[in-house]
Phi, psi and omega in degrees: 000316173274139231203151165250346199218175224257141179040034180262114149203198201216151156248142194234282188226132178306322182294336183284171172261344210258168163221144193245117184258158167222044199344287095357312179288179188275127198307289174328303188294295188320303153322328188277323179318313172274013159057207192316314187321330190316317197308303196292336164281174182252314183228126186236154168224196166274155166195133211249295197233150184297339154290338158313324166309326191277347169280321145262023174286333188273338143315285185290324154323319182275353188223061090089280195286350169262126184247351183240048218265111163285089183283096195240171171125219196236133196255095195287339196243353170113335180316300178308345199282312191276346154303282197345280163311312158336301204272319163256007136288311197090337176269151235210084165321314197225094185262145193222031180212158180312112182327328210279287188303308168322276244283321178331294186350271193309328173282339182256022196266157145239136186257125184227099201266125189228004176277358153303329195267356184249244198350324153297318194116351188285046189287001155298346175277324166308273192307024186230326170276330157272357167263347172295301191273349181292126220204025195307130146242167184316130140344130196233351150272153154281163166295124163258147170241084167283139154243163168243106178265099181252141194257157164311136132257163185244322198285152172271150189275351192237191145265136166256179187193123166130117188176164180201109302161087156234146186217165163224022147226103167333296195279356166279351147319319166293301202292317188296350192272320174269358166288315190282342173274331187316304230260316205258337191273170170263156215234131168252172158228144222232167183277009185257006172090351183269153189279127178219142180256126202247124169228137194255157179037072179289072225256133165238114161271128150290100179294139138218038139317144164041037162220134163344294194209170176241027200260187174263303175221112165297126160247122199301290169354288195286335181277282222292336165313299171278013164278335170262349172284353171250017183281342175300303170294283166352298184293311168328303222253334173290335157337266180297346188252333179280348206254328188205096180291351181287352178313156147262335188257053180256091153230153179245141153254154176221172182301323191216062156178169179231158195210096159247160186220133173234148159271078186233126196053208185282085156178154162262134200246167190177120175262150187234128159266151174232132212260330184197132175224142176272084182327310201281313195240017164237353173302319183295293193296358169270318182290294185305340194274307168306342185277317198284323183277298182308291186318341172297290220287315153014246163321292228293311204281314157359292215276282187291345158253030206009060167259197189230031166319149211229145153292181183206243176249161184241162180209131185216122184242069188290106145359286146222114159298095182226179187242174149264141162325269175326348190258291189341326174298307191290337191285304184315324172292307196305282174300325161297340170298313167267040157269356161296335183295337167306336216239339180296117181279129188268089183300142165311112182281008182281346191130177158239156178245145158243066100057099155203161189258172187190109202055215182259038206244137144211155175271100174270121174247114202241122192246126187297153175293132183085291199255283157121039163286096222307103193269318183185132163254131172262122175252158174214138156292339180194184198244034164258292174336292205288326168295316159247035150277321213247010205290322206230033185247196189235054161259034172203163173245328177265173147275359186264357171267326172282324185294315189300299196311291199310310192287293156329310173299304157358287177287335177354273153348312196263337191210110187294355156250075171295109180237098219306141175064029178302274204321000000 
């Protein structure tokens, strides 16, 4: 009856006052629990989410005859807690139905929170508490026909922090960086007073192996500008890598950054932290000023051992990653403008799979990049099996790499002339 989405309950007799929430736990196990009793309820479901509560406020709006609702099950998120308050509060975190009808509800509802006694074990008390209370009688309400209308949100209610973003093109970096502060940030005031939607610790990598540069359009001009506004840093971090390249410790601080460089096989590699970046109108001009500082160290290191070192990947970590309020419309246009970018395919540098069945099994063959060399073979008997080897493992770098395999195994499974990328 309680619901994350519209009828997922069960009405077991029409005639009752009771409703059964069983939050987390499984409809099915509960019912095999109460044995006869079952008969006496009238409607019992699931309930997931704090949004879920208007479904099933909306639910019991509509049936009239319930006066008791009995919560039992596994409370995994806290969601019984926000019953709990309702009913003896009045209050509602995500109310998406008319105050005047909440309040109907809760004034004809009795709430008999049993989820300590199903957490015991104690399920004679559950059938002891619904054979007490079944009581079919007369409506004691009207009927409400709630719908539940829920609007987009964009903005996040909480602050987050953490995400990861690997590309081999800046600009698609961009649009992904400003889409995840768009969808994903909290909405603040920053200490200079401007309202700003804020995402923490973002890590964004640049591939730009075995490629010149990782940009769409260089402007040589604008690099060479900023190489030299970064020889100061450059020199710093060459400083230490010319004296041993194999160091760890090229690292520079400045007021609102940090800068370390490593040398491993041939390229330089090189992370930047950033104490605050304006996503919408300063990732391109950080990124080229940071990229521009690895090709110095580059050339400088080149130039004095006649090698051939390369950049390799950059990483840029801004602290707080944010947007302007007054800003939010254009970014949001800025990303529907660029959603194609979404659709690019981004190779994985961890590898690829090869895919095939075998008996009623299928066979993953995860293959190195470039050379395509057999890295690790896997069989799965099924596609659970195989969801949980692979749910938490580290054979991927993208999620789109990931959404694919999953999608691939699927059919794997499903069709016995299975043939990878048919589709």
């Amino acid at each position: 009856m309680a619901l994350v989405v519209k009828l997922n309950y069960e009405v077991i007799n029409g005639e009752s006052n009771i409703a059964i929430v069983t939050l987390w736990s499984s409809v099915g196990q509960v019912k095999k629990l109460l044995g006869d009793a079952l008969n006496m309820v009238g409607v019992i479901g699931n309930l997931y989410t704090v949004v879920g509560i208007n479904y099933m406020l909306s639910t019991l709006a509509r049936m009239n005859r319930i006066n008791t609702l009995v919560m039992v099950g596994v409370d995994v998120n806290g969601v019984g807690d926000q019953v709990v308050r309702f009913f003896r509060d009045g209050y509602l975190l995500r109310p998406l139905i008319s105050h005047e009808i909440l309040e109907t509800l809760r004034s004809s509802i009795r709430l008999v929170d049993l989820r300590e006694a199903y957490k015991l074990g104690r399920f004679e008390e559950i059938t002891k508490v619904i054979r007490e209370n079944y009581k079919p009688e007369p409506p004691s309400r009207p009927v409400f026909n709630v719908e539940v209308v829920e609007e987009e949100i964009r903005n996040w209610p909480y602050p987050l922090a953490g995400a990861f973003i690997y590309e081999r093109d800046t600009y698609r970096s961009w649009v992904k960086i400003v889409d995840l502060v768009l969808n994903f940030g909290f909405d603040k005031v920053n200490i200079d007073g401007l309202g700003v939607r804020e995402f923490l610790m973002p890590l964004v990598i640049i591939d730009s192996v075995g490629r010149p540069h990782p940009f769409r359009r260089l402007n040589e001009n604008g690099l060479h500008a900023l190489k030299e506004s970064n020889k100061a840093i450059g020199d710093r971090v060459l400083s230490e890598l010319m004296g041993n390249p194999h160091s760890l410790n090229a690292v520079v601080f400045g007021d609102d950054y940090v800068v370390q460089g490593v040398i491993s096989g041939d390229y330089y590699n090189q992370l930047v932290y950033l104490r605050s970046v304006d996503v919408l109108n300063d990732w391109c001009r950080n990124l080229y000023r940071w990229w521009s500082l690895a090709r110095y160290v580059v050339d400088e290191l080149n130039r004095e051992f006649n090698a051939w070192y390369s950049v390799g990947y950059i990483g840029l970590m801004p602290f707080s990653a944010w947007i302007r309020h007054s800003d939010l419309d254009r970014a949001g246009e800025f990303v529907r403008r660029n959603i194609a970018i979404f659709r690019e395919f981004v190779e994985d540098p961890r590898g690829n799979f090869v895919i095939t069945r075998e008996g009623d099994g299928v066979v993953l063959e995860h293959r190195l990049p470039v050379t395509h060399d057999l890295h690790a073979k896997l069989f799965f008997k099924s596609i659970n099996e195989a969801y949980e080897y692979l749910k938490n493992s580290n054979f991927f770098t993208t999620y789109a790499h990931a959404m694919y395999l999953g999608k691939e195994i699927t059919r794997a499974f499903l069709l016995s002339n299975y043939e990878q990328d048919s589709t």
